[in-house]
Each structure stands twice: as C-alpha cells, then as structure tokens.
C-alpha positions as a Markdown table, in Angstrom:
| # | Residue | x | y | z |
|---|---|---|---|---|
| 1 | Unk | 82.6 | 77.5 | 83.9 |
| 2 | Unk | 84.7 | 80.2 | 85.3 |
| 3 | Unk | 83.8 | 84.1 | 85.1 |
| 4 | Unk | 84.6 | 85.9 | 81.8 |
| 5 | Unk | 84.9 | 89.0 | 83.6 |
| 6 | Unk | 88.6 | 89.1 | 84.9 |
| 7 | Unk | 88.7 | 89.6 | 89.1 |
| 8 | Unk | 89.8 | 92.4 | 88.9 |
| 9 | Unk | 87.6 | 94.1 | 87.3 |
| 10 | Unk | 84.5 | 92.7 | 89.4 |
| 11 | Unk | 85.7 | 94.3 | 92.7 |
| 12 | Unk | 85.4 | 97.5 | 90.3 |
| 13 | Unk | 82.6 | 97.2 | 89.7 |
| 14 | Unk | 81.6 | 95.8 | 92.8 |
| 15 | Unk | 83.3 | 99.0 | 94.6 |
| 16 | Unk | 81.5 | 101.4 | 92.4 |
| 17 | Unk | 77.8 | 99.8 | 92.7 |
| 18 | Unk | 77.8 | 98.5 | 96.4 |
| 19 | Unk | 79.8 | 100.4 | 98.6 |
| 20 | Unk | 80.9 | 104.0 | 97.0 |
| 21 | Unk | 77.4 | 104.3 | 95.0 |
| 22 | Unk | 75.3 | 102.5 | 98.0 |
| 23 | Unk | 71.8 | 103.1 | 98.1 |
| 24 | Unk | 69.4 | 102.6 | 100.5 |
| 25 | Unk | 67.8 | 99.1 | 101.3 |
| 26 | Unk | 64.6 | 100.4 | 102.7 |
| 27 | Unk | 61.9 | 102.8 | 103.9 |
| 28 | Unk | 64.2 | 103.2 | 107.0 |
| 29 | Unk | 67.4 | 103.1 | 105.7 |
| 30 | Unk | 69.2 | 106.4 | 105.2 |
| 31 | Unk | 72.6 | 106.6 | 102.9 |
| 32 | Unk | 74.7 | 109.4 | 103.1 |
| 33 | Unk | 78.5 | 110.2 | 102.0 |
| 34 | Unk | 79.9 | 112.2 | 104.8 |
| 35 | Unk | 83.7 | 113.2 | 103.3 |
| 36 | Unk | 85.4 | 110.2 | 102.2 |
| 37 | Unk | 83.0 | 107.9 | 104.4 |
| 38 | Unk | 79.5 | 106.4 | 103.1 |
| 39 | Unk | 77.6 | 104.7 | 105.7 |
| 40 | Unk | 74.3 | 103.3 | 106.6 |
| 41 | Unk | 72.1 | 104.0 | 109.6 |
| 42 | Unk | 69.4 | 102.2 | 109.9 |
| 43 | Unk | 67.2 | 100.5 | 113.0 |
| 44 | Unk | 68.7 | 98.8 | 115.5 |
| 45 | Unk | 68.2 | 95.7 | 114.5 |
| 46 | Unk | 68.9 | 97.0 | 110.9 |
| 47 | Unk | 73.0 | 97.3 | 109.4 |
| 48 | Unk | 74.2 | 100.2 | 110.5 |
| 49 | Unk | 77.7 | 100.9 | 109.8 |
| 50 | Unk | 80.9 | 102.5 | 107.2 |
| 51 | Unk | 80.4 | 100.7 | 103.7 |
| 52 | Unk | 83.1 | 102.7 | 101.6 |
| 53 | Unk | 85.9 | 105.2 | 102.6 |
| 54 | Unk | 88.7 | 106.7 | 100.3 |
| 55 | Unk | 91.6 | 108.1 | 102.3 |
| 56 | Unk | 93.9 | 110.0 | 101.5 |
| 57 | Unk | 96.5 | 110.1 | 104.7 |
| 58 | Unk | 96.3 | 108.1 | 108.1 |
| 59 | Unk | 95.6 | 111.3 | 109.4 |
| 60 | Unk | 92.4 | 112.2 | 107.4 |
| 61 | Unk | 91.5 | 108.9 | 108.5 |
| 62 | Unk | 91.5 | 109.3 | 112.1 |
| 63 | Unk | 89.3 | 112.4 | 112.1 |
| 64 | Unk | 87.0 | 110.3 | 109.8 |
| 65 | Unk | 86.6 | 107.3 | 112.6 |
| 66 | Unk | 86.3 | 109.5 | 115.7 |
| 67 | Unk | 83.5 | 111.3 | 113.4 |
| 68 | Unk | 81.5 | 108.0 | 112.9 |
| 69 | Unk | 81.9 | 106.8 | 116.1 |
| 70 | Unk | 79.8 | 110.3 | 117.3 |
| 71 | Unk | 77.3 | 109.7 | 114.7 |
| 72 | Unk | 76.6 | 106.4 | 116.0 |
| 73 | Unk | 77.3 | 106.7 | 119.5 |
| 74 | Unk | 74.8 | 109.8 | 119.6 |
| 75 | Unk | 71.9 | 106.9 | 118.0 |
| 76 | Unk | 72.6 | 104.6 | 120.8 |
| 77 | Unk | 73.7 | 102.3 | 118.1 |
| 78 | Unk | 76.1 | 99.9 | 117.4 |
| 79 | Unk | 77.7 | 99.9 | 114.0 |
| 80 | Unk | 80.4 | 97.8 | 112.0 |
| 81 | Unk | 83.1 | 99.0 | 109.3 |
| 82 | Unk | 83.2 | 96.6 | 107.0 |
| 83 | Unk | 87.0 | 96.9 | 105.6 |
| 84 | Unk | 88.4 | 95.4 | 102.6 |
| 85 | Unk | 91.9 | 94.2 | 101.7 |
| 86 | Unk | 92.3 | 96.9 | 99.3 |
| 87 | Unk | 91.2 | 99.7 | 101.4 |
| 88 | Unk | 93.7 | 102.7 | 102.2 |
| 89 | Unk | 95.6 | 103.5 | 104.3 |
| 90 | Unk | 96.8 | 99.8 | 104.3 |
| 91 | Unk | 96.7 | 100.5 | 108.4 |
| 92 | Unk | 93.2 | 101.2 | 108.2 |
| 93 | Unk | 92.8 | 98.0 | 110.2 |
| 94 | Unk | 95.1 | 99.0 | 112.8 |
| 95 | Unk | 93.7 | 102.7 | 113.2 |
| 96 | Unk | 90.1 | 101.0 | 113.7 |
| 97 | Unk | 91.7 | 98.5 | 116.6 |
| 98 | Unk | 93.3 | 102.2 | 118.4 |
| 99 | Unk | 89.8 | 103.8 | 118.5 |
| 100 | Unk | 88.0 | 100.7 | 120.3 |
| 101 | Unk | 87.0 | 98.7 | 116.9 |
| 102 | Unk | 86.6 | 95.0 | 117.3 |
| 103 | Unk | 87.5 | 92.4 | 114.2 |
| 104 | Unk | 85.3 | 89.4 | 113.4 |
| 105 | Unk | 86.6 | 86.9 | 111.7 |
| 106 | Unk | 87.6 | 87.3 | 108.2 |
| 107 | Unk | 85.5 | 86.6 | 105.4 |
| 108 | Unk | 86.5 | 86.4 | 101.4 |
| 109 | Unk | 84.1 | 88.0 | 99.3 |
| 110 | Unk | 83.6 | 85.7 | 96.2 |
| 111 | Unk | 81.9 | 86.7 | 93.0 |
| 112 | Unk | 80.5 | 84.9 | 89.5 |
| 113 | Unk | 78.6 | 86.1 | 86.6 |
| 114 | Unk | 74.9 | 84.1 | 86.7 |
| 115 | Unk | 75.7 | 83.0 | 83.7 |
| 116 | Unk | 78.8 | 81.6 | 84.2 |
| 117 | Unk | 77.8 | 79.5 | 87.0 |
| 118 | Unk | 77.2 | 75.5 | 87.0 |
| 119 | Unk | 74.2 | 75.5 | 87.8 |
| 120 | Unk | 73.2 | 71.2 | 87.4 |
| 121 | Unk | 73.1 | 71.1 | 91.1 |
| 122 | Unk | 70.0 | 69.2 | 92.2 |
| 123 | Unk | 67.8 | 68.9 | 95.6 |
| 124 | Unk | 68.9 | 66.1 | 97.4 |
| 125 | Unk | 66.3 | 63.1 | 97.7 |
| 126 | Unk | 63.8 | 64.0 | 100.4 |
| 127 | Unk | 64.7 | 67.6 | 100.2 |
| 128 | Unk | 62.1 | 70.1 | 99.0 |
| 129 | Unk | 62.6 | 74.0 | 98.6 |
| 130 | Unk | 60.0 | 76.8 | 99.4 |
| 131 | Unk | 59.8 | 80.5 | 98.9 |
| 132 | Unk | 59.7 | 82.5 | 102.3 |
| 133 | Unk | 56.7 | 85.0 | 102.1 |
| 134 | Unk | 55.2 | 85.6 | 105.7 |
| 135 | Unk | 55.9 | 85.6 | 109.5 |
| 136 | Unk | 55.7 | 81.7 | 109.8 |
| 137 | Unk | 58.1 | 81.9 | 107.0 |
| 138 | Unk | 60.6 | 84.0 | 108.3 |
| 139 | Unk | 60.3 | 82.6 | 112.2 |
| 140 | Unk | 61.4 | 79.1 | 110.6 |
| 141 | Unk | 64.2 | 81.2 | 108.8 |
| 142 | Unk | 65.4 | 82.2 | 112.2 |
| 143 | Unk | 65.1 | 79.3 | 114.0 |
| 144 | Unk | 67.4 | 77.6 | 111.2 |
| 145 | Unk | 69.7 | 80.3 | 111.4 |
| 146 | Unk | 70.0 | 79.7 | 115.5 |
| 147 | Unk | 70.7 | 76.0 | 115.1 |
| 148 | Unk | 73.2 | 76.0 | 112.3 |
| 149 | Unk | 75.4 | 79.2 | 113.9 |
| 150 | Unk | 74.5 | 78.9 | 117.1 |
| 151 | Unk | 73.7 | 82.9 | 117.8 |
| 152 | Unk | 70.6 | 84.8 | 118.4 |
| 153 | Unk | 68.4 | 85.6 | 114.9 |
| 154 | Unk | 66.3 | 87.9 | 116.1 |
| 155 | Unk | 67.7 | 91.3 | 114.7 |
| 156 | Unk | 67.5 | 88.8 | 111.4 |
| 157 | Unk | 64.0 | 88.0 | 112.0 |
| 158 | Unk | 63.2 | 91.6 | 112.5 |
| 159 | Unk | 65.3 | 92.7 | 109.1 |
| 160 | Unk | 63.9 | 89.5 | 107.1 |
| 161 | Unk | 60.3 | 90.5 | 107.6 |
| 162 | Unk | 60.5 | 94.9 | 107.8 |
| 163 | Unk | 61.6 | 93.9 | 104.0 |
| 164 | Unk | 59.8 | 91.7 | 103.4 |
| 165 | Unk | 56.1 | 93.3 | 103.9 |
| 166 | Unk | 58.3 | 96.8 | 102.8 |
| 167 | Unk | 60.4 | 96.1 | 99.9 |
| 168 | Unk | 59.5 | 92.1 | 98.9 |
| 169 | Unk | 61.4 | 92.8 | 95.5 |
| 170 | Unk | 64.7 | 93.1 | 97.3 |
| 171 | Unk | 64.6 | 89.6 | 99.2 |
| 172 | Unk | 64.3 | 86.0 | 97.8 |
| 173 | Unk | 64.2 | 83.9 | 101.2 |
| 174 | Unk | 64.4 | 80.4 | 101.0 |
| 175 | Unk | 63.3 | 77.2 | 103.5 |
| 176 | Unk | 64.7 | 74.1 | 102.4 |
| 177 | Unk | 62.2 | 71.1 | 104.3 |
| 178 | Unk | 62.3 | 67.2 | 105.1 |
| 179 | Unk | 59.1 | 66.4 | 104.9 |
| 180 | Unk | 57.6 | 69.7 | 107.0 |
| 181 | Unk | 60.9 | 70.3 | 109.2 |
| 182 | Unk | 63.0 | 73.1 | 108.2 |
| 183 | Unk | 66.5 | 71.5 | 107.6 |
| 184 | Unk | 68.3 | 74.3 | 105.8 |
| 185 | Unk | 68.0 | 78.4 | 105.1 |
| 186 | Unk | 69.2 | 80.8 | 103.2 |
| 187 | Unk | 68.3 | 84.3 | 101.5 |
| 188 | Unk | 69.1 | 86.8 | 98.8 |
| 189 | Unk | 69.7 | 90.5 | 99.0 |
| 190 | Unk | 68.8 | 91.6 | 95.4 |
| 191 | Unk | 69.8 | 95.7 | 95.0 |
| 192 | Unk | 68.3 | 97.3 | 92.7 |
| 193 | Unk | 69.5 | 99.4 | 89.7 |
| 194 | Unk | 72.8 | 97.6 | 90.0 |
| 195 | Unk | 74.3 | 94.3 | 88.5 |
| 196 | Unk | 74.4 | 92.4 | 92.0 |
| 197 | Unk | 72.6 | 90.3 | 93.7 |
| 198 | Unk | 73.7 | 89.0 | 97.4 |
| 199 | Unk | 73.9 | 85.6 | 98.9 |
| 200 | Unk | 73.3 | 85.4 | 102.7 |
| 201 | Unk | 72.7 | 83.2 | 105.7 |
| 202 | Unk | 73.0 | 80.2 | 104.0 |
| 203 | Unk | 73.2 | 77.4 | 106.7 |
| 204 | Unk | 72.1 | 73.7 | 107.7 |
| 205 | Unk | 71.0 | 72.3 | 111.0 |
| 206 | Unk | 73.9 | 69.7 | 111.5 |
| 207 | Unk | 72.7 | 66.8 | 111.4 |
| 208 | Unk | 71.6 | 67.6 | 107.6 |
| 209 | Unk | 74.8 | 68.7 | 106.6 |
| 210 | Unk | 77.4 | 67.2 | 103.8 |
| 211 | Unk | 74.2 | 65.8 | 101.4 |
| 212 | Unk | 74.3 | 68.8 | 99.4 |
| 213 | Unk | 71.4 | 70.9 | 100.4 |
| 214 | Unk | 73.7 | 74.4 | 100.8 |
| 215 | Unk | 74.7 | 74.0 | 97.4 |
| 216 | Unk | 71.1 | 72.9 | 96.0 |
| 217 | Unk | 69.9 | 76.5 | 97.8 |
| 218 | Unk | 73.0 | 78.8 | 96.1 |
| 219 | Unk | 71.9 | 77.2 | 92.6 |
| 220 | Unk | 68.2 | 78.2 | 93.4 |
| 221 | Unk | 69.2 | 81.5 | 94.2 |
| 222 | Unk | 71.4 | 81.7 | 91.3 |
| 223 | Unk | 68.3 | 80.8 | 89.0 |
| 224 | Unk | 66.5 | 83.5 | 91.0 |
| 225 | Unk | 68.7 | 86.3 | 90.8 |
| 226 | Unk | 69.3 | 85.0 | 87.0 |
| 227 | Unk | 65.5 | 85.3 | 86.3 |
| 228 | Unk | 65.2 | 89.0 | 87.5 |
| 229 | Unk | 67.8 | 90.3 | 85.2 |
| 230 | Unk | 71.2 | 90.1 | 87.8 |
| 231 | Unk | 74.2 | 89.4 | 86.6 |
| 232 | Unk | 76.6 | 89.0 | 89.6 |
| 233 | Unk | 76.0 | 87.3 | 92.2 |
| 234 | Unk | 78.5 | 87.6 | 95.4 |
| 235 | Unk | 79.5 | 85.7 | 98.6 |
| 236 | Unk | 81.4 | 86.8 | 102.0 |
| 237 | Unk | 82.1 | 83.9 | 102.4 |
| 238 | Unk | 83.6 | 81.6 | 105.6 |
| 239 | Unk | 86.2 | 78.6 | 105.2 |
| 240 | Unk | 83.7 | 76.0 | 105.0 |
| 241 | Unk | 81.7 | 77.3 | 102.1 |
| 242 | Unk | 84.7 | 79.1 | 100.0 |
| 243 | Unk | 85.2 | 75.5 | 98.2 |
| 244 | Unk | 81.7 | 74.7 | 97.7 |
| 245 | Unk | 81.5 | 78.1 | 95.7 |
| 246 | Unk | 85.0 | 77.5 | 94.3 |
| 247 | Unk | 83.4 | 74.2 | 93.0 |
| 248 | Unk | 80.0 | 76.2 | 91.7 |
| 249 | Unk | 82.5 | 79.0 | 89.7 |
| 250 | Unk | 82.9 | 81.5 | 92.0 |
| 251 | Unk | 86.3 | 83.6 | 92.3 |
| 252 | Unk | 87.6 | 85.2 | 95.4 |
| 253 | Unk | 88.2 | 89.0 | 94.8 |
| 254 | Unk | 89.1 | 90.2 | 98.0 |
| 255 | Unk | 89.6 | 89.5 | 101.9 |
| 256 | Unk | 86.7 | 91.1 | 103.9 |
| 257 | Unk | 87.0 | 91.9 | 108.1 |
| 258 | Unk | 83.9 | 93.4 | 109.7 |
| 259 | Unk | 84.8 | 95.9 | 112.9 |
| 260 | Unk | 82.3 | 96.5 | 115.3 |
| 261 | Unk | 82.0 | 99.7 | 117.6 |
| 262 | Unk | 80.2 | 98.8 | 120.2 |
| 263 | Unk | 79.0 | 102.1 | 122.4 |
| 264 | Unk | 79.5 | 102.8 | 126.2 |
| 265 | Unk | 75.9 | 102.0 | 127.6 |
C-alpha cells in the first residue's frame, strides 16, 4: 500500500526535520547553521560534512564552499556535501566540482509512512535475526559490511559502537545468521524529536543473496522504527535495492549525490 502523504510533501518535511532543522547525533557531534550552510563536524571517523544550504545567487554560493572547505581543512578532516536534486543554484553541483569536490555515485532517497508499508515479509528458512548490542555485535556488523561492499568498515565500526554505548536509543543494528555465521547486516538511524527514522548499510555476503534476507531485515526495521512511535522511514538508496523498496511501498522523492572534499595532507 502506497504512501498517503503525497511526495511532495515528504521531501518537506523531510527538508525541514533532517537537513535545515538537523540536530546533533551524539555526545561529539556538533550542529551549527553558519549563513545559509548547516553542517556537521564530528570525529573522524564520524559524518562530517554540509547537510542543508539555501542559496540565494551562484555567487553567495561560492563564498559559502570556500568557507566550509577552511572549516574542515583547519580539523584535518574530510567532509562530504550531500546535494539534492532540488538544491539551488541548480549548478550547485558544478560549483562543488570547481573547488576540488568529488561526486560518488548517485543515490535516490526513497521514503514510506510505517504504516503504509507491506510489511508480510518473512525470514527466509534457515535465517534467523538478532539485535546488535556489544562489541562482538558490532565487529560481525563490519565484517558483513566488508564482504558485501567490498570497502573498509572500520570508521563504521567506530560510529556503530561510540552510539551505541552513548546514545543506544538512536540505533537499531541488526545481524541476520545461518546457523551462527553472519550472512546479512543492516542498521537504523532513529532521530529523535522528528518523524524519521533511517535505513542504512543494509547488505548480504554474496553467496546469500536473491533469498530474500535484505528485505526480511527492512521489514524488521520497519516494525522497529513502527514500535518506537516513527512514522517515516527513508532510504538513499542504490540501483539494486530501489525496486526491492519500490516492491515494499517506498516512493522516490529526490536524486541524492554525495561530494567529498578531501584535504591536502
């Protein structure tokens, strides 16, 4: 069952709550709206980086980038601007490519209202999901994480476990086991004082992929996020998983392309 809430008006509210309204994720996170920037700096191995700007001229926007690249730069830390479709100037993209950005790949953020969701998906045969709560927990995370994207997880071990023993109300981390091998993982960003709740990392070794499991671990989330009293759960999601969602009642609301700024060592 599709959304009630129209598109439209979920990247509103999405836009207010997450990215112009952000607040901070942790002890160590600090929030601050520097003009018409709001970023985050966190840790190193937290997310550091521009979550919402408001532009008014290509201009303004220049200044704003060569500002944020300082800030950064004079941490010693990396940082991303994570730009939206919608964002203005509609060169903003273009402007963050002159000053040194780099683009991942493009991701589409995906919403649906909890209750909106088909939630009937079941745990494959063999398949049996447990809560993440401690170290072991988390290293079995990231050692998931490494086999089904192929890429280091250790600033994602780090993050996982500062919130968890910090801020365990703002994380639902799952493990999804054969028997007592991790096969599958996957977490949930939960923000508090908002209506959203975030899925992340969701990813399966390969030779356990196409029985279902990544869709059994969005529906446990779901429940999850359901349970505490969120009502929107959201997705950037990649190629592979945009249908799966599609499928679950999700609705794309916007294109999504992180830029990194990476600083001179």
């Amino acid at each position: 069952m599709p959304s009630t809430t129209a598109p439209a008006a979920l990247l509103t509210l999405y836009d207010r709550e997450l990215r112009r309204d952000a607040r901070p994720e942790g002890p160590d996170d600090v929030v601050e709206r520097v003009g018409r920037v709001v970023r985050r700096t966190a840790p190193a191995h937290g997310w550091n980086g521009v979550v919402w700007s408001d532009f008014v001229s290509g201009e303004e926007a220049d200044e704003a980038i060569a500002d944020q690249i300082a800030h950064y730069t004079s941490l010693g830390l990396a940082f991303e601007w994570k730009l939206y479709a919608h964002d203005e100037p509609a060169d903003l993209g273009s402007r963050l490519l002159a000053h040194g950005f780099t683009p991942e790949p493009d991701e589409t953020l995906m919403a649906a209202e909890a209750d909106a969701l088909a939630l009937t998906t079941t745990v494959p045969d063999g398949i049996r999901v447990v809560p993440v709560t401690d170290e072991a927990g988390v290293d079995q995370v990231a050692a998931v994480h490494e086999r089904a994207f192929g890429d280091d997880a250790s600033r994602l071990r780090r993050r996982l476990l500062d919130t968890l023993t910090t801020t365990p109300d703002t994380v639902a981390a799952v493990l999804a086991l054969a028997g007592d091998v991790p096969v599958s993982a996957a977490r949930m960003e939960l923000s508090p004082g908002t209506s959203f709740a975030g899925l992340w990392g969701g990813g399966t070794v390969p030779e356990w992929r196409g029985r279902g499991i990544y869709r059994a671990l969005v529906t446990h989330r779901a429940r999850i996020a359901a349970a505490r009293g969120y009502r929107v759960l959201h997705v950037d999601a990649g190629p592979q998983s945009r249908p799966i969602l599609q499928r679950l009642g999700f609705t794309p609301l916007t294109v999504t392309t992180p830029y990194v700024y990476e600083p001179a060592l």
